[in-house]
matplotlib code that plots the C-alpha trace (Angstrom):
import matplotlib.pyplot as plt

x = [3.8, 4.6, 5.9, 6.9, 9.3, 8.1, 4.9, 1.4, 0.7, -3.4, -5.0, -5.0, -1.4, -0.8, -3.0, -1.4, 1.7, 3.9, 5.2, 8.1, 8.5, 11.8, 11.6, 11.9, 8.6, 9.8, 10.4, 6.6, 5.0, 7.6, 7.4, 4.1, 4.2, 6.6, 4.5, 1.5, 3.6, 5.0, 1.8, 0.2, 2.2, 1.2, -2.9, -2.5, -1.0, -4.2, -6.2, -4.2, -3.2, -7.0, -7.8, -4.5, -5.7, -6.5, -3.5, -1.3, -3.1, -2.7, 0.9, 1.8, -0.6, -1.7, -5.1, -7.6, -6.1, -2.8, -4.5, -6.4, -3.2, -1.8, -4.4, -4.4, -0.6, -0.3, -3.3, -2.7, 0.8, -0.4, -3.1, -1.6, 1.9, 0.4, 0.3, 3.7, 5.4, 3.9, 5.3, 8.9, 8.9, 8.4, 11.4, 13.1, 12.2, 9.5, 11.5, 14.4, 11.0, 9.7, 12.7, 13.0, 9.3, 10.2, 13.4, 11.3, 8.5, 10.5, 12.5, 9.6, 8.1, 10.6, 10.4, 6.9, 7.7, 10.6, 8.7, 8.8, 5.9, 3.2, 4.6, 7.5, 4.9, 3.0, 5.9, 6.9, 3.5, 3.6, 6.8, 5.2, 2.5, 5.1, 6.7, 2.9, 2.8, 5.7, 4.6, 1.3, 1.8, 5.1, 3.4, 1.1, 3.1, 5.7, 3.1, 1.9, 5.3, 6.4, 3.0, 2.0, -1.5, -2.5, -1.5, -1.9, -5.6, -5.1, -2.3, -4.1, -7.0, -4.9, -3.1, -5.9, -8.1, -4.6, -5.0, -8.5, -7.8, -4.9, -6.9, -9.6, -7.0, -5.4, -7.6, -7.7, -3.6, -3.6, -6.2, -4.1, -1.2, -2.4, -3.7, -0.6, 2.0, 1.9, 1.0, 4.1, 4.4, 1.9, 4.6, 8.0, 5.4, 5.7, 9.5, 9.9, 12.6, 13.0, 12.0, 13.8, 11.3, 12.8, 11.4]
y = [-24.3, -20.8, -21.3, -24.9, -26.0, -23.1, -23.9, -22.9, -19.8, -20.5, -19.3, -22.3, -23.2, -19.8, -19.9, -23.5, -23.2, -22.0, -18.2, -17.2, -13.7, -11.9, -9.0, -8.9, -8.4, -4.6, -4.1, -4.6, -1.6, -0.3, -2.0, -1.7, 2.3, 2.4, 0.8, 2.9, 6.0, 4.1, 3.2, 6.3, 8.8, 6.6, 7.0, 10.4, 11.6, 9.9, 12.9, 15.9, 17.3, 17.5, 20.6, 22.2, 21.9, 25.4, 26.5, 24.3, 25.4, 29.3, 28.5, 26.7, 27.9, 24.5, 23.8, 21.1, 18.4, 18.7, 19.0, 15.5, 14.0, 15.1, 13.0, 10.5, 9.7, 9.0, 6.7, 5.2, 4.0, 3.2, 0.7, -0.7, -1.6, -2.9, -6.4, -6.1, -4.7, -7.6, -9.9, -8.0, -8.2, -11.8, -11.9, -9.8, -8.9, -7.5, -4.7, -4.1, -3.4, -1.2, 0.9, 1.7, 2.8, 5.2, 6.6, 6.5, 8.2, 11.2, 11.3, 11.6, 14.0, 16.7, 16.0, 17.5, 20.3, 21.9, 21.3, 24.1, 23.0, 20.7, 18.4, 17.4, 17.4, 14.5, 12.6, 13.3, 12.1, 9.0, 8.3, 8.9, 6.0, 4.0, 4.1, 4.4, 0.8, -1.0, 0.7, -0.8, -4.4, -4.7, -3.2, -5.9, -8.3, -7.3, -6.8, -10.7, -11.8, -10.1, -11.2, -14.4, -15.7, -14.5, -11.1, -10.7, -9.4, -6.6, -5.7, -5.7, -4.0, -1.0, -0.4, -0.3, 2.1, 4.4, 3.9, 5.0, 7.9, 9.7, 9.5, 11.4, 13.8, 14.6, 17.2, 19.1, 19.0, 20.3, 22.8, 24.4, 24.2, 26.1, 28.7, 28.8, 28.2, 26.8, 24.0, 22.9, 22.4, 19.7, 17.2, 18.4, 17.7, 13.5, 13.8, 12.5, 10.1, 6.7, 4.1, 0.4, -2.6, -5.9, -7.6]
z = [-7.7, -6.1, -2.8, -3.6, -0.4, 2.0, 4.8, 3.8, 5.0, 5.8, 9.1, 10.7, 10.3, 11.2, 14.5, 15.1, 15.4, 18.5, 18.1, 19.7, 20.3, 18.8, 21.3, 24.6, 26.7, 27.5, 24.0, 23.2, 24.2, 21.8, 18.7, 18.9, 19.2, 16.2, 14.0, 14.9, 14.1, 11.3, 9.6, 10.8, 8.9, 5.9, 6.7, 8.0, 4.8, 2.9, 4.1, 5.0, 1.4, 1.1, 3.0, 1.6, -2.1, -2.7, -0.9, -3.1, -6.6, -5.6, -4.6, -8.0, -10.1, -10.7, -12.4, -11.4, -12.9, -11.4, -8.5, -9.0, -9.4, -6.1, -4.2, -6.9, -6.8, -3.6, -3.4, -6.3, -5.2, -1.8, -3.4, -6.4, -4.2, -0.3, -1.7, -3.4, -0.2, 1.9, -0.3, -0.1, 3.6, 3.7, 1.5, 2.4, 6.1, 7.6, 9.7, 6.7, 4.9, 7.3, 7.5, 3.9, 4.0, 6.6, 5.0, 1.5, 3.0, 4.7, 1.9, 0.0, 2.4, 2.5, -1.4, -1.5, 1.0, -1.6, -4.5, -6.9, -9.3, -9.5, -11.5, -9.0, -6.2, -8.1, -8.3, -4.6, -3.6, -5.7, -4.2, -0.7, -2.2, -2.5, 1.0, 2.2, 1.0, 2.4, 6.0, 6.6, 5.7, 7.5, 10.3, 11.3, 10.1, 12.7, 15.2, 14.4, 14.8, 17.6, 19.9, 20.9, 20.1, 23.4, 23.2, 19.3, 19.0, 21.4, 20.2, 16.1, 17.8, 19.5, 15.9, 14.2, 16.7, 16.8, 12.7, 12.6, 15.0, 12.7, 9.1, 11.0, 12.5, 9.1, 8.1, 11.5, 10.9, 7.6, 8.1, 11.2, 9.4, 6.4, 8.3, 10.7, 8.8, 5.2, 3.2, 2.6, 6.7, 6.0, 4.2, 6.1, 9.6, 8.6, 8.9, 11.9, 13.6, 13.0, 14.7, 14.6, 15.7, 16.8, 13.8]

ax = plt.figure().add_subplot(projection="3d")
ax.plot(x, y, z, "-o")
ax.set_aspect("equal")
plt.show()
């Protein structure tokens, strides 16, 4: 019954069926670097709070729990809410999705940057979970719709190297910005500018 009146959405209806590109074959390159970025700032910040920890706890007295929860949060949100966010872009639209993850996330991000205590930086980083998971699924979904079959695997395999490439870099961030500047560098660093795909 759910999704009574719409097409099935199976692989091989999928692969089947003629794709029409929204953008226009300049605008590729560039809807495909915006959702790197976009989805990026979402794995990136998986890992960089981790080096920062003890920074974070000296800063804001925080104990070990609280400290938990500020990796926890985040991931938790980011997990529980990818499916849900996929879903919404469907909807709702894939890029209208992907914009308010961006404006969520740097919202979020200054958020944890100006936090005072703890407590308000677990909430920041849950809210950063939150835009975390309306990023990633709209980004390949954009990225499917804006490619055609013959471009579309090279196009999931560069995002997913570029992906791969900023988790690991996360802790090399947040470790020189510790030591450079400060932790809180390490959330007002993912405010970046926005960036609009076609889709």
């Amino acid at each position: 019954m759910i999704g009574l009146g719409r097409a099935p959405c199976d692989d091989g209806v999928i692969q089947s069926s003629a794709q029409r590109a929204e953008c226009a074959h300049a605008a590729k390159p560039w809807v495909l670097a915006a959702t790197i970025l976009g989805s990026g700032m979402a794995f990136i910040d998986g890992s960089v709070v981790n080096v920062a920890l003890p920074a974070i706890a000296a800063d804001l007295g925080a104990a070990v729990a609280g400290m938990q929860w500020v990796v926890n949060a985040y991931a938790l949100l980011l997990a529980s809410l990818i499916l849900i966010a996929g879903v919404a872009g469907d909807r709702f639209g894939r890029r209208r999705v992907f914009a308010l993850g961006i404006l969520l996330f740097m919202a979020a991000s200054i958020w944890c940057g100006l936090a005072p205590y703890v407590g308000q930086l677990i909430f920041a980083r849950a809210v950063q979970g939150i835009g975390g998971a309306m990023l990633v699924p709209s980004s390949l979904a954009i990225i499917s719709a804006t490619f055609d079959t013959g471009e579309r695997g090279r196009a999931i395999g560069t995002w997913a190297g570029f992906s791969a490439i900023t988790a690991a870099l996360g802790p090399v961030l947040g470790g020189w910005l510790v030591d450079v500047v400060s932790w809180r560098a390490i959330s007002l660093s993912m405010c970046r500018s926005r960036w609009w795909p076609c889709r």
